[in-house]
matplotlib code that plots the C-alpha trace (Angstrom):
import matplotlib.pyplot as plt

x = [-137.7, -137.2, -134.3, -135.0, -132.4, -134.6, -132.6, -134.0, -132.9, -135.0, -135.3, -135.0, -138.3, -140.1, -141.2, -139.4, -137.5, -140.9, -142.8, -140.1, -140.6, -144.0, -144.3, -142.0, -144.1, -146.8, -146.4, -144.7, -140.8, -138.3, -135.4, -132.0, -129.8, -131.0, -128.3, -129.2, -127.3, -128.3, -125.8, -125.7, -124.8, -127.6, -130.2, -130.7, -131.0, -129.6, -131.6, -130.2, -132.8, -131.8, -135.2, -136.8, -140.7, -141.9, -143.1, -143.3, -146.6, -145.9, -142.8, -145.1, -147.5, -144.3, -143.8, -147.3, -147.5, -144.1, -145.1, -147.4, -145.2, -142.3, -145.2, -145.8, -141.6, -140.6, -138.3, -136.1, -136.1, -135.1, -136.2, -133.7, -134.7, -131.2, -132.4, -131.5, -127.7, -126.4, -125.3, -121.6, -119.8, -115.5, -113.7, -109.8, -107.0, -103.6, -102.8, -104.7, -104.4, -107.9, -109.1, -107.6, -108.5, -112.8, -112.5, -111.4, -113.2, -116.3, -115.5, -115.6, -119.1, -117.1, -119.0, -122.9, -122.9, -123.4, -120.5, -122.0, -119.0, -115.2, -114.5, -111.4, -109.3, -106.7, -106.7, -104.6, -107.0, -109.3, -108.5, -108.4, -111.8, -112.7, -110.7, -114.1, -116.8, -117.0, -117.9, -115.1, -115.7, -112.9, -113.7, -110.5, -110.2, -108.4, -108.9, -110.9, -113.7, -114.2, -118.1, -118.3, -116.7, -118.9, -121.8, -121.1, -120.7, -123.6, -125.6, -124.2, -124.9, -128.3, -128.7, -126.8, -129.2, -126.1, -126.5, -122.8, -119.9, -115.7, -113.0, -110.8, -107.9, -109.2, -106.6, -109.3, -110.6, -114.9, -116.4, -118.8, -121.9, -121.0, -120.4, -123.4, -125.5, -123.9, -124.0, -123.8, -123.1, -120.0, -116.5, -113.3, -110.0, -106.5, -103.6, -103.5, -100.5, -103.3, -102.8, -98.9, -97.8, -99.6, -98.8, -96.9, -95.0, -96.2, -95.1, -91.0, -92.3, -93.0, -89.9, -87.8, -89.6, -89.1, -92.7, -93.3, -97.6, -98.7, -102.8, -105.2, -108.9, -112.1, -115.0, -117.7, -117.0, -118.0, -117.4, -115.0, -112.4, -111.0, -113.0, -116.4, -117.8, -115.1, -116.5, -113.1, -109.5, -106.7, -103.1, -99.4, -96.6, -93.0, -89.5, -85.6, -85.8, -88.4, -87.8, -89.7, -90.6, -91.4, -93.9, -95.5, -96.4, -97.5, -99.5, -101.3, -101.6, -103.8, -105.6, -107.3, -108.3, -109.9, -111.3, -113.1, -114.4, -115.9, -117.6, -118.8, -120.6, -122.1, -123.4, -124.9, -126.6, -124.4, -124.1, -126.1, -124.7, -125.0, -124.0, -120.4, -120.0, -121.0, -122.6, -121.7, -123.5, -120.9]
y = [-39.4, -36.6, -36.9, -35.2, -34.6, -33.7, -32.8, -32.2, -31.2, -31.4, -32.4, -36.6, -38.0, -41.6, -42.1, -39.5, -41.9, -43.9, -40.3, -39.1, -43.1, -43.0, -39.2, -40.1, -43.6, -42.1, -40.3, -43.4, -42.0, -44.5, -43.8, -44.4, -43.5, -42.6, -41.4, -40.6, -39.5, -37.9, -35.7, -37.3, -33.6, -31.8, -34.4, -33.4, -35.7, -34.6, -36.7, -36.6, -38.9, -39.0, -40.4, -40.4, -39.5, -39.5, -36.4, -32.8, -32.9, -35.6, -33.6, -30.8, -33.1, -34.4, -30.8, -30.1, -33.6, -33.2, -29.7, -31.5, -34.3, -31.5, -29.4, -31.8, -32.8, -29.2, -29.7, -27.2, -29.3, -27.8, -30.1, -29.7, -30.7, -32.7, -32.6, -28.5, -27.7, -25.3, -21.8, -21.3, -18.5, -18.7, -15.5, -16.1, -13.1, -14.7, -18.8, -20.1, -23.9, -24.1, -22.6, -24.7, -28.0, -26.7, -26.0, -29.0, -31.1, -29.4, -29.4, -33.6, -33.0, -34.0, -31.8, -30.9, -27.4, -24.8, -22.3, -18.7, -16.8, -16.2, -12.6, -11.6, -8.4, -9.0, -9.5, -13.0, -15.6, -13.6, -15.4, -19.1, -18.1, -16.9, -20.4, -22.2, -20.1, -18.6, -14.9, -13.2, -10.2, -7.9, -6.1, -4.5, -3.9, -0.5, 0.5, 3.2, 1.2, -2.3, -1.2, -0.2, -4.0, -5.8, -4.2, -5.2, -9.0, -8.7, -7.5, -10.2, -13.1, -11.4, -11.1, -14.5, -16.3, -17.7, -20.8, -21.1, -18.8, -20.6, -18.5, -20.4, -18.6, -15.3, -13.4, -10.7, -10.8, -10.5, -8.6, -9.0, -7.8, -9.8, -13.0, -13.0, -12.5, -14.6, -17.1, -21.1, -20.0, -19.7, -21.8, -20.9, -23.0, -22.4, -24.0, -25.6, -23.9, -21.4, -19.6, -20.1, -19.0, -16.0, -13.5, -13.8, -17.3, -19.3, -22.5, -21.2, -20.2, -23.8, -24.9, -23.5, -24.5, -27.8, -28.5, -32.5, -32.7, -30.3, -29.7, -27.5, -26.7, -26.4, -24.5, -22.0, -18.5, -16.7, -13.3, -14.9, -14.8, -18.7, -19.8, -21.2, -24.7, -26.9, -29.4, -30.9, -31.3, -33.4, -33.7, -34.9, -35.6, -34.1, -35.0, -33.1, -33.7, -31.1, -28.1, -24.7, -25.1, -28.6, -27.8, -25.0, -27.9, -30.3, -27.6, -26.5, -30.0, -30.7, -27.3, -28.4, -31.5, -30.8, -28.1, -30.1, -32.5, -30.1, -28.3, -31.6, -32.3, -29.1, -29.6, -33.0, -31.5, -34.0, -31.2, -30.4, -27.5, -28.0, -24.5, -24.4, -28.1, -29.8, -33.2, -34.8, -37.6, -39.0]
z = [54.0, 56.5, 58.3, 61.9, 65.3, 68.9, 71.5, 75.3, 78.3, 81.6, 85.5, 85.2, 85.9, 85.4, 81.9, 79.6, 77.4, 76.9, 76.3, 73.7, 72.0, 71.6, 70.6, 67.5, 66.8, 67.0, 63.4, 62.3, 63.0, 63.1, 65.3, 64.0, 66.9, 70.4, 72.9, 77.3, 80.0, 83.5, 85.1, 88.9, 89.8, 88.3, 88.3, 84.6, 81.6, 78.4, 75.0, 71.4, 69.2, 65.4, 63.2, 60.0, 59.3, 55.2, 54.6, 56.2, 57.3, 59.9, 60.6, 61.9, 63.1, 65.4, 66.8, 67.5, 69.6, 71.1, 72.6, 74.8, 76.0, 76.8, 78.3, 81.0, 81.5, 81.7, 78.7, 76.8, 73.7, 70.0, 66.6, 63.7, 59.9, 58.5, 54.9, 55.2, 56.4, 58.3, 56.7, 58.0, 57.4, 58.2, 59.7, 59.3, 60.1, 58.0, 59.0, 57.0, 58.3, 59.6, 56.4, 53.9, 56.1, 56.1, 52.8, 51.3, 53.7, 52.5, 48.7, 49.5, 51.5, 54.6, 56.4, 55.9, 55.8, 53.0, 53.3, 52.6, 52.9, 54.4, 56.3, 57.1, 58.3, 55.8, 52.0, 51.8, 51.3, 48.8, 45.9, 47.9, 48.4, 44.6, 43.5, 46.2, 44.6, 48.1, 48.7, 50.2, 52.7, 53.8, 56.7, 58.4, 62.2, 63.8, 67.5, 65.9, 63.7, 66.0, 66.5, 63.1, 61.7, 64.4, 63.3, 59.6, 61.1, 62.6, 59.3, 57.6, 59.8, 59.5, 56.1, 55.2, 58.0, 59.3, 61.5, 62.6, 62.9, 62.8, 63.9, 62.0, 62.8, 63.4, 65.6, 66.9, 70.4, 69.8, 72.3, 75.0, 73.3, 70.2, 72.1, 73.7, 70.5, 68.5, 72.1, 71.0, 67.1, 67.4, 67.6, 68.3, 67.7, 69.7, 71.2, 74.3, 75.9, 77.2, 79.7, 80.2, 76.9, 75.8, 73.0, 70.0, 68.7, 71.7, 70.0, 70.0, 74.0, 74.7, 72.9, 75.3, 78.0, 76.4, 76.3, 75.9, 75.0, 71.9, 71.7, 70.6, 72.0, 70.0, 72.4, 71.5, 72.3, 75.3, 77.3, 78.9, 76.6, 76.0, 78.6, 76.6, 76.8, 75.5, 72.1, 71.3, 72.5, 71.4, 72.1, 70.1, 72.0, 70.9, 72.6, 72.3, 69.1, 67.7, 66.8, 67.2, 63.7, 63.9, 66.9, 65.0, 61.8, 64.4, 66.7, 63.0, 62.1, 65.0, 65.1, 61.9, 63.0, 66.4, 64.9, 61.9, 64.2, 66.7, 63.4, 62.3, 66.0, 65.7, 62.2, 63.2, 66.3, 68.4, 71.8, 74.0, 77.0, 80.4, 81.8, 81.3, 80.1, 76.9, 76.6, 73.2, 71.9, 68.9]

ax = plt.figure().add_subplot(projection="3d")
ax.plot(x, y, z, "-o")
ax.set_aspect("equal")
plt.show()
């Protein structure tokens, strides 16, 4: 069977959860999870319904019906096929942490996604990649060539029909313009010591300051740099007895993680935005 997600977004009204029911009945769908909630603020309800219909024809018989129903509710609603992953691609610069955690967990089909290729400005994890079976693209970055290198991203998530961009890792700052093509495609991991510890080793930074919670933030990207609609956040807590060094493991320990499971929410069409915020249905 045809595993499908719907997600909606729209103005709350009488009779939508009813509407989306009997839309998906109607071609004999069977829901397996169905997850609501109305932002009191807004006055908008956010919908993630998970089913299963037999074949494709109902499938496109679903989206035909559904247009109607959404028609009339004033819906912004997108349908997602979960028989056919996500293409990803991975950009990493040289910590390689995030990198080594995606790629095992998808070498165990931990995540449903089919990796079409790792870019990077540096050489180091070219033959991590070639060990995968991954195409590797090196694509350096000067002051002098950063349209030329975002251009070549671009081309690539083009001609790779990319679904999903990870910085996992990727020490370059995307621009504007890039950002907002690539807008809810692509997710960024960092540590949460943002904006008080800034530049290089911010982990020995927060040592001194003898720093007592260690956390890292998963969000997708933005124009405003570190500022996107946050997916995933989690937190360790250190005492005297931690070193620099020791905060550094820990802080990489829990970058993977929260980054792995805000990929994995993606891939499962799990968020919906609302403006700045997400809504995550797990």
């Amino acid at each position: 069977m045809k595993i499908v997600v719907l997600k909606v977004s729209c103005n709350d009204k009488l009779g939508i959860v009813s509407a989306v029911s009997q839309s998906i009945a109607s071609v004999g769908g069977l829901i397996d999870e169905c997850g609501q909630f109305v932002d009191k603020q807004s006055k908008l309800l956010f919908m993630r319904v998970c089913f299963r219909v037999d074949d494709g024809m109902k499938f496109a018989q679903f989206k035909d019906k559904f247009s109607e129903v959404a028609e009339h509710y004033e819906m912004a609603w997108d349908l997602f096929d979960m028989t056919v992953k996500p293409r990803v691609l991975i950009m990493v610069s040289q910590l390689g942490h995030c990198l080594n955690d995606l790629l095992y967990r998808n070498s165990i089909d931990q995540l449903p996604m089919e990796l079409v290729g790792i870019v990077s400005n540096h050489e180091t994890f070219r033959r991590r990649a070639e060990h995968e079976g991954v195409p590797f693209y090196y694509s350096p970055v000067t002051p002098d060539n950063k349209r030329e290198q975002e251009a070549f991203l671009l081309d690539l998530v083009e001609e790779k029909n990319v679904d999903l961009v990870i910085l996992a890792r990727y020490m370059q700052i995307l621009t504007d313009e890039l950002s907002n093509r690539l807008s809810g495609r692509v997710i960024n991991i960092h540590h949460s010591f943002l904006p008080s510890f800034k530049g290089a080793k911010p982990y020995h930074q927060a040592h001194k300051r003898g720093v007592k919670l260690i956390g890292a933030t998963a969000h997708y990207v933005t124009a405003d740099l570190d500022e996107g609609p946050i997916i995933e956040q989690d937190v360790r807590r250190v005492d005297h007895s931690a070193d620099a060094d020791t905060m550094v493991a820990i802080g990489r320990d829990t970058e993977s993680q929260v980054l792995a499971r805000a990929v994995k929410l993606h891939l499962e069409q799990r968020i919906l935005l609302n403006h700045d915020r997400t809504i995550i249905f797990a």
